[in-house]
C-alpha positions in Angstrom: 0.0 0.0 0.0 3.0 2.4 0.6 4.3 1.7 -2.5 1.1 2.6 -4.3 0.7 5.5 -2.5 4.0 6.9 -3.1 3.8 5.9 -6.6 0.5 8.1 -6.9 2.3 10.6 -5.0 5.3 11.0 -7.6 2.9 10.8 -10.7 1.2 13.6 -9.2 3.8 15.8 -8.6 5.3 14.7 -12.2 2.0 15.9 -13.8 2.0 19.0 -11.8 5.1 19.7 -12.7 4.4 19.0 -16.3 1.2 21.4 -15.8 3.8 24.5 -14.8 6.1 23.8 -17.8 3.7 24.0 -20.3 2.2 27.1 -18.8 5.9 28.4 -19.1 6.5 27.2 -22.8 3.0 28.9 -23.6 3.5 32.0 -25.5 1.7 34.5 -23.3 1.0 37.4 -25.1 0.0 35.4 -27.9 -2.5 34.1 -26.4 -4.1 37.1 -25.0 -3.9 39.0 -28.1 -6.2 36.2 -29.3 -9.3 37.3 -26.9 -8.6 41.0 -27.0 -11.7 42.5 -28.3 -14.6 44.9 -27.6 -17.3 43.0 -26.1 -14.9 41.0 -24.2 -13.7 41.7 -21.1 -12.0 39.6 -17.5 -13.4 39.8 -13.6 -11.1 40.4 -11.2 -10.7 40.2 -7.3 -7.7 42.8 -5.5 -6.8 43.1 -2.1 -5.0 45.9 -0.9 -3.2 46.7 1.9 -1.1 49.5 3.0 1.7 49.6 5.6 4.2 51.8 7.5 6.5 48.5 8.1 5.3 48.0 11.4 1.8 47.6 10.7 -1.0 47.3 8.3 -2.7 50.8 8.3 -5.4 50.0 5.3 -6.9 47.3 3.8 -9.6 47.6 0.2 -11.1 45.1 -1.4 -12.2 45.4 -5.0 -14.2 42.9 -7.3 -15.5 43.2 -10.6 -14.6 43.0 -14.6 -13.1 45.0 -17.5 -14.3 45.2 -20.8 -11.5 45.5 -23.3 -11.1 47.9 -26.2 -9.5 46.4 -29.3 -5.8 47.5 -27.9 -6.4 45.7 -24.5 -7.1 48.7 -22.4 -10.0 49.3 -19.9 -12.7 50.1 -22.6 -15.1 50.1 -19.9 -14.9 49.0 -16.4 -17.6 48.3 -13.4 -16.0 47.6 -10.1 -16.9 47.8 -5.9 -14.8 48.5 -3.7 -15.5 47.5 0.1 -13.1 49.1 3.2 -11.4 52.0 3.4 -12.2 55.0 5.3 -15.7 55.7 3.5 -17.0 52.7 3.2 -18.4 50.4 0.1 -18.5 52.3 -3.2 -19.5 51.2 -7.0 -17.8 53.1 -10.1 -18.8 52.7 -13.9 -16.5 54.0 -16.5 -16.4 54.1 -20.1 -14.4 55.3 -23.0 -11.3 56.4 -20.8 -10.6 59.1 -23.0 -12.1 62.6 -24.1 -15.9 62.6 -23.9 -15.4 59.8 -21.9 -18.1 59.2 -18.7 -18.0 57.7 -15.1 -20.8 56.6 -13.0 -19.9 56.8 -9.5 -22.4 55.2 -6.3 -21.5 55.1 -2.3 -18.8 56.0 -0.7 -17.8 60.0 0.4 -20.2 60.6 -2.4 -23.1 59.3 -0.8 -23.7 62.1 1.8 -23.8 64.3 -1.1 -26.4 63.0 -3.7 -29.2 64.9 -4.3 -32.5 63.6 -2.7 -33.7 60.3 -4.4 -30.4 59.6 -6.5 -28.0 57.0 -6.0 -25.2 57.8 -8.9 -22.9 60.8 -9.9 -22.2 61.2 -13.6 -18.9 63.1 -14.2 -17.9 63.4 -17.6 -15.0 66.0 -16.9 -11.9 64.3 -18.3 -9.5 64.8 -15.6 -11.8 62.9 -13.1 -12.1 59.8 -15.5 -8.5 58.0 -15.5 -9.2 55.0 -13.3 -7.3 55.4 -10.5 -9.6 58.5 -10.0 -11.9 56.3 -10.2 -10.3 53.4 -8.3 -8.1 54.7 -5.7 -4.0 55.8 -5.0 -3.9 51.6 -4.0 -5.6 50.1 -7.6 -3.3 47.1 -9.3 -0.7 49.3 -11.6 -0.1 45.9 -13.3 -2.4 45.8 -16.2 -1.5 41.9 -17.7 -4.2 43.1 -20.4 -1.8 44.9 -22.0 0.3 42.9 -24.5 3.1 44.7 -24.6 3.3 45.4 -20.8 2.7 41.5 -20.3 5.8 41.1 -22.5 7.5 43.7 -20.9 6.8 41.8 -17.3 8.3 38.4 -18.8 11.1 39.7 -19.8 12.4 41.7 -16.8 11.0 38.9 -14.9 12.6 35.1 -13.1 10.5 32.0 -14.5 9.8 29.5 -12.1 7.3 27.2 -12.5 4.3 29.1 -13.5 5.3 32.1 -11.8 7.8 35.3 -13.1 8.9 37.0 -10.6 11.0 40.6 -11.3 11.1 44.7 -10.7 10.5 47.3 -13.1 10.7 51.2 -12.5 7.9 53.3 -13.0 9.4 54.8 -15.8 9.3 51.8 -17.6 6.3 50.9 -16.7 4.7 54.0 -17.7 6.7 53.3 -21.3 5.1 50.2 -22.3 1.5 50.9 -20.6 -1.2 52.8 -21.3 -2.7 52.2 -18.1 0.4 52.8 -15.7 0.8 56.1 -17.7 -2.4 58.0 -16.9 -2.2 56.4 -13.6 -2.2 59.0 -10.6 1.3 57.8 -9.4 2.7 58.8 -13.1 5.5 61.7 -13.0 5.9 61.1 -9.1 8.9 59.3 -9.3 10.2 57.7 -12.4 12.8 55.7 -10.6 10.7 54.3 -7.8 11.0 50.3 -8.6 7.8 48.0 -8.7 8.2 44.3 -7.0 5.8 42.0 -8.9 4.9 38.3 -9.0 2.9 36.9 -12.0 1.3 33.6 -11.9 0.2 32.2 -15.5 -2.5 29.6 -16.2 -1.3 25.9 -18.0 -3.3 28.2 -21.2 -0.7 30.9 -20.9 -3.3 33.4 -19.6 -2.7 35.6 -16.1 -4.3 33.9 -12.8 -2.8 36.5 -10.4 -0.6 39.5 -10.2 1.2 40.9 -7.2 2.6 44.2 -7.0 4.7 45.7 -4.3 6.3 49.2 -4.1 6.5 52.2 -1.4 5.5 55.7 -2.0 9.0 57.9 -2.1 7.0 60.8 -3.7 3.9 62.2 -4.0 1.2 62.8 -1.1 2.9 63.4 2.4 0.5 61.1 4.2 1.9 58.2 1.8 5.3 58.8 1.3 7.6 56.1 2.8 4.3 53.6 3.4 4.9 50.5 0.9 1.9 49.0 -0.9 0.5 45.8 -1.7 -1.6 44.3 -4.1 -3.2 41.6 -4.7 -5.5 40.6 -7.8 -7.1 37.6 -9.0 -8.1 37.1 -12.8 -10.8 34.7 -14.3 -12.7 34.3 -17.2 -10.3 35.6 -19.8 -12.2 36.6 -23.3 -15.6 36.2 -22.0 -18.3 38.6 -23.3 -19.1 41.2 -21.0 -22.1 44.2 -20.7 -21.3 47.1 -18.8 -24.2 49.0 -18.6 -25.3 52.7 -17.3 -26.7 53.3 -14.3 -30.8 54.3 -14.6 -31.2 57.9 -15.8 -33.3 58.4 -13.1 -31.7 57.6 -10.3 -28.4 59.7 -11.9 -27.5 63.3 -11.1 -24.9 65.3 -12.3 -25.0 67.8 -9.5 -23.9 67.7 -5.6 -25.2 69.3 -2.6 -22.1 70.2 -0.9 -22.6 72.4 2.3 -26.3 73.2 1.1 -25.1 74.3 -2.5 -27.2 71.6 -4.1 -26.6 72.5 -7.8 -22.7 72.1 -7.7 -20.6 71.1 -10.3 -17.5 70.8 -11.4 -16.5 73.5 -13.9 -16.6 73.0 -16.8 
């Protein structure tokens, strides 16, 4: 009985094994530039956390999906955030470029809906990058970019079905799109990304982590370190984003009884 059991034991890790080599021997970026198209998008799960090096000061969680456009960026994107200092929020964005509009629900917005409405619409550029959007602690990674994928490979360790490596925000911001109009771009180009990438036996992204620490930038964050974690699933599948009901939209606050403010135009 030992001997069949440690027989199964060694097949299994042998197939394992086998299952991490082909996901290295894969071609990646191949293989998502084969489901990169409107209409299809990929769900994700993040956990953040945020710490001083003696303590975990902040922790968000985030889960929902991108739809791509046909170069792999966010085309459109429908996410909730739960934690953080104000609390469970919901943002819809689409077309992440001019003319572009965001549909934001919860959070520090909540107190200042109008009467009867539930969602902000903002369709002031500046306010529609995600991480305005998603937060200073949203993945910087984006693995739905082709040529940042390839730009994570090759910097990066294989092992297994992991690739492991560093990459400044300069060239981060070089290769992607999405690092680029990031929040953090222009703080410090030379500030170094950690980041762990964990591929499928298909060659597609199960799970990025990112590490860095804020050397620039807000006072409150400079010399904490961030971490992220995100999950990937369901690669290529069609996806509908859809806006919120026109009628429980507004595109006006009431901010210290002003209830017809906006943002100028």
């Amino acid at each position: 009985m030992r001997r069949v059991i440690a027989t199964l034991a060694a097949c299994g890790a042998l197939l394992a094994g086998a299952a991490s080599a082909q996901a290295m021997t894969k071609d990646p970026v191949r293989t998502l530039k084969t489901i990169l198209a409107p209409g299809n998008g990929v769900r994700f799960t993040e956990t953040t956390t945020l710490s001083d090096g003696a303590e975990e000061l902040t922790e968000r969680r985030r889960d929902g999906l991108f739809e791509f456009d046909a170069k792999g960026g966010a085309g459109a994107l429908d996410v909730t955030s739960t934690g953080g200092e104000h609390g469970r929020e919901r943002v819809i964005g689409f077309e992440h470029e001019i003319g572009g509009t965001s549909y934001r629900s919860g959070g520090l917005l909540a107190k200042w809906l109008k009467k009867g409405k539930t969602w902000w619409k903002d369709s002031h550029q500046s306010h529609l990058w995600h991480t305005e959007l998603l937060g200073y602690d949203e993945q910087l990674v984006n693995p739905a970019e082709p040529a940042t994928l390839a730009a994570l490979l090759k910097n990066g360790r294989p092992s297994g079905d992991t690739v492991t490596g560093a990459i400044t925000f300069k060239e981060l911001e070089q290769v992607s799109r999405w690092a680029e109009y990031s929040t953090h771009a222009g703080w410090d180009p030379a500030a170094t990304l950690a980041y762990t990438v964990t591929l499928t036996p298909e060659g597609l992204v199960s799970r990025v982590q990112s590490t860095f620490t804020f050397t620039d930038g807000l006072d409150e964050l400079v010399g904490k370190t961030l971490h992220v974690d995100t999950r990937y699933s369901r690669w290529g599948a069609k996806v509908s984003i859809t806006k919120p009901d026109p009628r429980e939209t507004t595109s006006e606050l009431c901010i210290e009884g002003l209830c017809n403010w906006r943002l100028p135009g």
